[in-house]
VOKEVO-71021 format. One record per residue (C-alpha): residue in three letters; x, y, z. Coordinates in steps of 0.2 Angstrom, whole numbers, padded with zeros to 4 digits, always signed. Layout:
! residues N
ALAXYZ ...
END
This chain:
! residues 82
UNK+0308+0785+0438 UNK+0311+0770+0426 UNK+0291+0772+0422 UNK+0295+0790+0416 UNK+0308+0783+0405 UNK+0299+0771+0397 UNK+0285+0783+0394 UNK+0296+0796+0383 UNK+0305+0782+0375 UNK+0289+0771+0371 UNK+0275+0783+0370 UNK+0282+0799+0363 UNK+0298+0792+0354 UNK+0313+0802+0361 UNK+0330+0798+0357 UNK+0342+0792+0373 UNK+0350+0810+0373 UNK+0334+0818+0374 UNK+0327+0807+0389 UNK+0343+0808+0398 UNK+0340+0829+0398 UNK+0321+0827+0402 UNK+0325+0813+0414 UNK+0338+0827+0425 UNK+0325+0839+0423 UNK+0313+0827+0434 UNK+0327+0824+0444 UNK+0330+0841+0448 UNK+0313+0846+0452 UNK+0315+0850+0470 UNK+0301+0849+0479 UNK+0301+0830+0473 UNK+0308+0818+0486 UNK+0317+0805+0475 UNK+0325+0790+0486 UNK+0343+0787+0479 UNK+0343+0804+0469 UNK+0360+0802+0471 UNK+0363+0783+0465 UNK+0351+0789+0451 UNK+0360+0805+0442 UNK+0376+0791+0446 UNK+0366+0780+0434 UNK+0360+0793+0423 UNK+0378+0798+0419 UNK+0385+0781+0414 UNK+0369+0777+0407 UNK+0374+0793+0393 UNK+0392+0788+0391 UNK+0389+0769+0387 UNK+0379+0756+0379 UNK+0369+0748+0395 UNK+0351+0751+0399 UNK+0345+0764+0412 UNK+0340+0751+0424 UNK+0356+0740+0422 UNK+0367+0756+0425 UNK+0356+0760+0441 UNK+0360+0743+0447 UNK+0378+0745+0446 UNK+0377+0761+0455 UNK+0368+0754+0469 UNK+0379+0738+0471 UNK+0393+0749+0471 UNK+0385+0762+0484 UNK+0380+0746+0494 UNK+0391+0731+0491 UNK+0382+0722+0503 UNK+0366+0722+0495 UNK+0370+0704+0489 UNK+0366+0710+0467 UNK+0368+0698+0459 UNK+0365+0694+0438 UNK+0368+0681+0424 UNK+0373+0694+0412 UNK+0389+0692+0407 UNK+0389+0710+0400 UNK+0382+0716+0416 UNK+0393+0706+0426 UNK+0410+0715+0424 UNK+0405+0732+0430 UNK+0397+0722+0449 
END
């Protein structure tokens, strides 16, 4: 998923808005089995409503889903939403 992302960001140069609509179109494919789909269109959404990276905001989603999963980080920035 994050390899999907990169791809339209780096290869074909779409802006954040436009990968976060071709991202939910992925996401909503359904014959796709997507672990986490769930923790995903979570991240998806803070992702388009703030200034932290796609695989920071997935991170969050998931430590919060499962606050036993031990995440841990030295970013400060990153740090304050754990």
């Amino acid at each position: 998923f994050f390899e999907i992302y990169w791809v339209l960001k780096s290869n074909y140069g779409l802006s954040k808005s436009e990968c976060i609509i071709q991202l939910t179109k992925v996401i909503d494919i359904s014959f796709l089995e997507i672990e986490n789909k769930h923790i995903i269109k979570a991240a998806l959404n803070l992702f388009s409503n703030s200034n932290i990276d796609l695989e920071d905001c997935y991170y969050i989603k998931y430590s919060k889903k499962y606050p036993d999963s031990e995440f841990a980080t030295f970013d400060k920035k990153l740090q304050k939403y754990c």
